[in-house]
Every structure is written in C-alpha cells, then in structure tokens.
N, C-alpha and C positions, 0 to 999 in steps of 0.2 A: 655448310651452307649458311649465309645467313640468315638474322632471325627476322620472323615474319611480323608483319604489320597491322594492325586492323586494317587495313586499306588494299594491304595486299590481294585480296581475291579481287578486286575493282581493276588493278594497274593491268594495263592493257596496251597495241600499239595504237598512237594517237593521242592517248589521254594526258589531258595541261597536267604537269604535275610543277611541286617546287623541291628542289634539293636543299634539304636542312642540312649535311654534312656531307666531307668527302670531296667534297666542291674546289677546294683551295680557297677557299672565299670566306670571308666571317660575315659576309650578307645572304639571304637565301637569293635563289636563284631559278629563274622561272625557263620552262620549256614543256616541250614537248616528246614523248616516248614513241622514238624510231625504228626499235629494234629488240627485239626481245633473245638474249641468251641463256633461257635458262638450262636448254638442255645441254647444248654445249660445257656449260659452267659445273652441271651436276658430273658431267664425263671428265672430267679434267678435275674440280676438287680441289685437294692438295696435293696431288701427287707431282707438281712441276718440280718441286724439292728446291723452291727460291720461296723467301718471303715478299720482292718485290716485285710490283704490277699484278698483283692479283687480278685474278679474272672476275668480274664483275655481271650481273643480269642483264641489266637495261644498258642501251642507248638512249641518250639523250638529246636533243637537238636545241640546245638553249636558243630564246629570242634573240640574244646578242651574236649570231651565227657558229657559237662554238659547239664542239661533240665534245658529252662528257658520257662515262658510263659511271652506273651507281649500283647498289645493291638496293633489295626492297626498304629496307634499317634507313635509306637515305632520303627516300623519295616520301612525300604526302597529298595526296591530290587535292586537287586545285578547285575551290568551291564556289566561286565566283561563275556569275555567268559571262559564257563567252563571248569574248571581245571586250571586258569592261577591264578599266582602267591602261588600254590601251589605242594611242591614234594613229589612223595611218594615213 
C-alpha cells in the first residue's frame, strides 16, 4: 500500500485536494476527490503480476475536467477557503 500522509485521515469524497505527483504534469494540479478505492486497491495489491497501471485510491475529478487517480503520497489538501482564487 502506499505510504500514508499527515493529511491522510482528513482525505475524503469531496474534499479540494492538489496532486503534487503522478499527475504527468510538472505543475500541481487542483481538484476534487470523486471516489474512493481503497478497499478495492487493498484486495488486489500486487498480486496482478504486471508492474503497469497500478491501481491507485482516489478518484480525482480535476477542475480542468479530467479524471486522474492518485494514491494518498500524491494528494494534499487544499487550504484555502472555498471558491477563492477561482471565477465563474
């Protein structure tokens, strides 16, 4: 599994978070947490016997309408108050 985060007991569905890695991205990357796999992810593990596409926790619902999924290692929640530094 991966490894946990001070933040990790907080991550939740709903909660703003930003993905600092795993993204493809070298910028963070803000969104929202859609879906939660942990139990899934803990039943499955390693035993798929590939190393690619690993199974990952979270859903993620980026503002820029993409789905990413992340493990807890990726994700840090979001401190700002809601709705600021964005317009709609």
């Amino acid at each position: 599994m991966s490894a946990k985060t001070k933040n990790s007991a907080a991550l939740a569905l709903g909660a703003r978070v930003t993905i600092r890695s795993g993204s493809g991205h070298a910028a963070p990357e803000r969104g929202a947490i859609v879906a939660d796999y942990g139990e899934a992810a803990s039943l499955v593990a390693d035993d798929l016997g590939r190393d690619w596409a690993p199974v990952r926790r979270w859903a993620v619902a980026l503002d820029d309408g993409r789905l990413v999924f992340a493990d807890d290692a990726d994700l840090e929640l979001e401190t700002s108050p809601k709705g600021a530094g964005t317009a709609s």
